[in-house]
N, C-alpha and C positions, 0 to 999 in steps of 0.2 A: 836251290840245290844245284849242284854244279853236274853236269853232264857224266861224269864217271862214277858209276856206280848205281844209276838211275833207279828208281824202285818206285810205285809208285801205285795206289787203289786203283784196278780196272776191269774187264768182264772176260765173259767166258766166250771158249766155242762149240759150237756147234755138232752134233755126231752127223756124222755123212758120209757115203760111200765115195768114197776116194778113189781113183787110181792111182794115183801117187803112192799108197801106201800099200805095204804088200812083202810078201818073202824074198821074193825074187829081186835080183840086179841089185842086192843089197840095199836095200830100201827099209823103212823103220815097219813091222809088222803093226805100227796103228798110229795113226794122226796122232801132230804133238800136243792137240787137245785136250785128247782122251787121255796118252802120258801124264798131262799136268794133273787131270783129275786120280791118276792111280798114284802118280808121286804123292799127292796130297796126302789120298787116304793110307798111305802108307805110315807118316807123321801121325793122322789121326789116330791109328792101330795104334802106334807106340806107344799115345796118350789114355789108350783103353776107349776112347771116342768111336762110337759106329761111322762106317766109310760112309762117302756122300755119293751120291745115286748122278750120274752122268743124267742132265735132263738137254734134250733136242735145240730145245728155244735158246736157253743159256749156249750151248756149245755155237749154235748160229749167231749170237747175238756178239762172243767173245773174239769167233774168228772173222766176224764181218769187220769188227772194231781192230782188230790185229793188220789185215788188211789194210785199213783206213790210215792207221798210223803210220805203218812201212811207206804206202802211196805219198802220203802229205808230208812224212820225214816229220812225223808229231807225237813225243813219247805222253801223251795225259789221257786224262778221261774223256776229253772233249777234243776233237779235232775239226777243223775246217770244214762247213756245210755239212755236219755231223750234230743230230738234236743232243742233247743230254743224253750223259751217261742212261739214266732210270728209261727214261724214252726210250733208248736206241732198245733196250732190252725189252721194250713192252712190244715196240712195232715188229720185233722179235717173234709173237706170238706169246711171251709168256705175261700175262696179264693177271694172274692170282696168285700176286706173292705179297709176301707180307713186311718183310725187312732185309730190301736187297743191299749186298754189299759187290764190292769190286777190284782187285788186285790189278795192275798196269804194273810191265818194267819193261826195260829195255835198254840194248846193249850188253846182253848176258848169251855167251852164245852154246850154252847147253842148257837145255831142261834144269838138270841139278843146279846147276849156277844160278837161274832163276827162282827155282824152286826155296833153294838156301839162301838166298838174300831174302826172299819174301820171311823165309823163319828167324831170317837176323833182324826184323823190324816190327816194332812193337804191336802196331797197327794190323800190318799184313801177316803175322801169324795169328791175331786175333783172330782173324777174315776164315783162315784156311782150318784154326781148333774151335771155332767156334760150338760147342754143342750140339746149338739150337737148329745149327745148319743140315739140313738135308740134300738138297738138291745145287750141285755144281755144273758150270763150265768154264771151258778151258780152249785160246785159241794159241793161235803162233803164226807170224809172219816176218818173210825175210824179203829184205833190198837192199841190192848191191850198190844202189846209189843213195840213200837214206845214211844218216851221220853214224845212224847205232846198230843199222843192220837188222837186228836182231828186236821184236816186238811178240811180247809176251799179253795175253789177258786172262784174267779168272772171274768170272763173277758165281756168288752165292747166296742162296734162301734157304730159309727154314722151311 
């Protein structure tokens, strides 16, 4: 797959108190995490699907790996001295899940733009309508010297 338009299965992040984010100095009033998990359940609503519950570990697990990508300039599920996707999520703390999946893009440089390519791909709107899914996260990382900028993750369980 060629570099434009990237999209691709990866994980969530983490909830956490920020200061980055906030009302003030025009700032986004919530990590673009938690964004991704409200954008989602917004999709799910449409579908008549109950929204998926923002869980701690995931949202750590999504924004550690959004991080990681931006650093290493590595749009996958796997990046350099980075265990497995399923790993990086357990050392996470989340440890009793049953059927995890994982949304990765990058180079989409709004929420929306990522959020709609993931629903233009067969796989990755699987991920995000799935039913059976309960518990999501959602991370986001930017660098100004990484080729795509913009590193997007989702991961979910039931």
């Amino acid at each position: 797959m060629g570099r434009q338009g990237f999209a691709q299965f990866m994980g969530q992040v983490e909830e956490q108190d920020d200061t980055r984010y906030g009302t003030g100095h025009g700032l986004p009033s919530e990590p673009p995490g938690h964004q991704l998990v409200r954008l989602t359940n917004e999709q799910r609503t449409n579908q008549g699907w109950p929204p998926l519950k923002a869980a701690r570990e995931l949202m750590n697990s999504a924004q550690l790996h959004g991080d990681r990508m931006a650093a290493h300039d590595c749009a996958s599920h796997n990046c350099p001295d980075e265990p497995d996707w399923i790993t990086r999520i357990e050392n996470a703390g989340y440890t009793n899940h049953t059927a995890l999946e994982e949304n990765v893009a990058a180079g989409h440089t709004t929420l929306s733009a990522a959020v709609n390519a993931w629903m233009g791909s067969r796989a990755h709107r699987a991920n995000m309508l799935n039913f059976t899914f309960r518990e999501a996260g959602g991370g986001y990382a930017f660098s100004g010297t990484a080729y795509y900028h913009h590193y997007w993750t989702m991961d979910f369980d039931p």
